[in-house]
N, C-alpha and C positions, 0 to 999 in steps of 0.2 A: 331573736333568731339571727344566725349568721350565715350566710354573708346577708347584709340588709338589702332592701330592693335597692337602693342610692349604689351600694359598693357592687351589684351585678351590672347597674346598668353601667359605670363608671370602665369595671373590667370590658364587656363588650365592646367600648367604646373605644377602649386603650387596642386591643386586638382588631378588632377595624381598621383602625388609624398605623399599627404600627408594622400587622401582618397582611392583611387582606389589602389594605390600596395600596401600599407598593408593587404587588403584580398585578395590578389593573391595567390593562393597556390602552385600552379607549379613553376617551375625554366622557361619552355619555358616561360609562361606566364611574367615575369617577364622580362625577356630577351626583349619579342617582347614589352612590357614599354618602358622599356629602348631604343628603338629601336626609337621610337616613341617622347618618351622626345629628343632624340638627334637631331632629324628633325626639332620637335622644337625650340630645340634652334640654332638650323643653319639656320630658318626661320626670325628669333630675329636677327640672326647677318645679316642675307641677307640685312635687312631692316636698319641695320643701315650704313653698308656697301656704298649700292646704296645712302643711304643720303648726308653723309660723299662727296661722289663722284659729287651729285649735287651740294652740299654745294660750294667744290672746282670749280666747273665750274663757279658759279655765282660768285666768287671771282674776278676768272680771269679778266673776262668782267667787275665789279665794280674796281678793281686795278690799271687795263688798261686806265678807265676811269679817276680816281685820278691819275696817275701819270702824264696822259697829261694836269692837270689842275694846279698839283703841281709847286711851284717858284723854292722850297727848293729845290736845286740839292741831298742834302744828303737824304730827303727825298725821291725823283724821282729814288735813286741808291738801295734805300731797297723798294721799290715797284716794279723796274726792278726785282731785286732778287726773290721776292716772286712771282711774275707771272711766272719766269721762271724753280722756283721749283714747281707751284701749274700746269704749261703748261703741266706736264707727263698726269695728269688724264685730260685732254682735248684731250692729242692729239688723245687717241681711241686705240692707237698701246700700251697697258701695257705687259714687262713681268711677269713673276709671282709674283718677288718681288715686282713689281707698286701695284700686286691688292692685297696685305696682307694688314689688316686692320690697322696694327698700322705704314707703311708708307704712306697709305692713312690720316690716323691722323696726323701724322706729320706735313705734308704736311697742313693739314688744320690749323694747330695751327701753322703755318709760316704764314700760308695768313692770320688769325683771327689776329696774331701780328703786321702785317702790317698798317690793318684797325684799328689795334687801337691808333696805329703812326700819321696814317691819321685823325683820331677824334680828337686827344690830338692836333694837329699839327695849329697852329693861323694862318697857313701862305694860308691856303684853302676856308679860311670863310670869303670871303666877300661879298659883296651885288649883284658881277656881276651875271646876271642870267643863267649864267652859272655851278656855284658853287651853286646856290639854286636850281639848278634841282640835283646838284648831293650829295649833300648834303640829300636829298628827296631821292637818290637812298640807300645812307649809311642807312639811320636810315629804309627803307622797307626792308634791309637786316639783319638789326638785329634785325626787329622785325619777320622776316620769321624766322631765325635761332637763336634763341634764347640760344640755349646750353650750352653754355661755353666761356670763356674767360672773356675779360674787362666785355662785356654784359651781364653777366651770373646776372640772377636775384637774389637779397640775400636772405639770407637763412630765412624763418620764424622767427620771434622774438617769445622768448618764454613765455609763458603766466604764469603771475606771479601771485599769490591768498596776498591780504595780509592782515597779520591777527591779 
């Protein structure tokens, strides 16, 4: 659905900042803005946060998946790997360093990397109906997760006039 909560609270933010506190005339006023933009955008990062964190769950469970279907041993040893870097934010128990966002990232772009070992990988694709059910699980995962990495949609082509 559009606008997403990310792009309302972003707009709010932007109008805030670019309409509402330049007629501010107080300092408190000003202040309790700022107070307010902050919340915002700790709202922004909540949400991507908690993403980040589902993202990594459904990893798990899809990695787990390929690796018991994988032949490749070399393959089965970097998808052991990455389920057992991505197993922190599953297991529910994080210390503080687990829930900072950019070893939650990490963490995702090991398992993003995996999956994509796993797509590039010939030795997963064949017709047993086993591999076409999970084959079916890969691609509804990156079409839920869209964001980044191999799958990352390309960039707009730019529109050219000519004259």
């Amino acid at each position: 659905m559009r606008p997403t909560g990310s792009e309302m609270v972003a707009g709010i933010r932007r109008v805030l900042t670019e309409v509402v506190r330049p007629d501010l005339g107080s300092s408190y006023a000003r202040d309790q803005l700022d107070h307010i933009l902050l919340t915002l955008a700790q709202f922004d990062l909540d949400q991507v946060h908690s993403g980040l964190l589902e993202e990594n769950h459904d990893l798990v469970m899809l990695l787990e998946a390929c690796r018991a279907e994988a032949d490749d041993d070399e393959l089965g040893v970097e998808l052991g790997r990455a389920v057992d870097a991505l197993a922190v934010d599953r297991a529910g128990v994080l210390t503080l360093a687990d829930v900072e966002l950019a070893g939650i990232d990490q963490r995702n772009r090991t398992g993003r990397a995996a999956l994509e070992h796993v797509i590039r990988s010939v030795a997963l694709w064949t017709g047993d109906p086993g591999t076409i059910a999970l084959r079916e699980r890969i691609w509804n995962h990156v079409r839920r997760y869209p964001g980044g990495g191999f799958w990352r949609p390309p960039p707009p082509r730019a529109v050219t006039s000519a004259g």
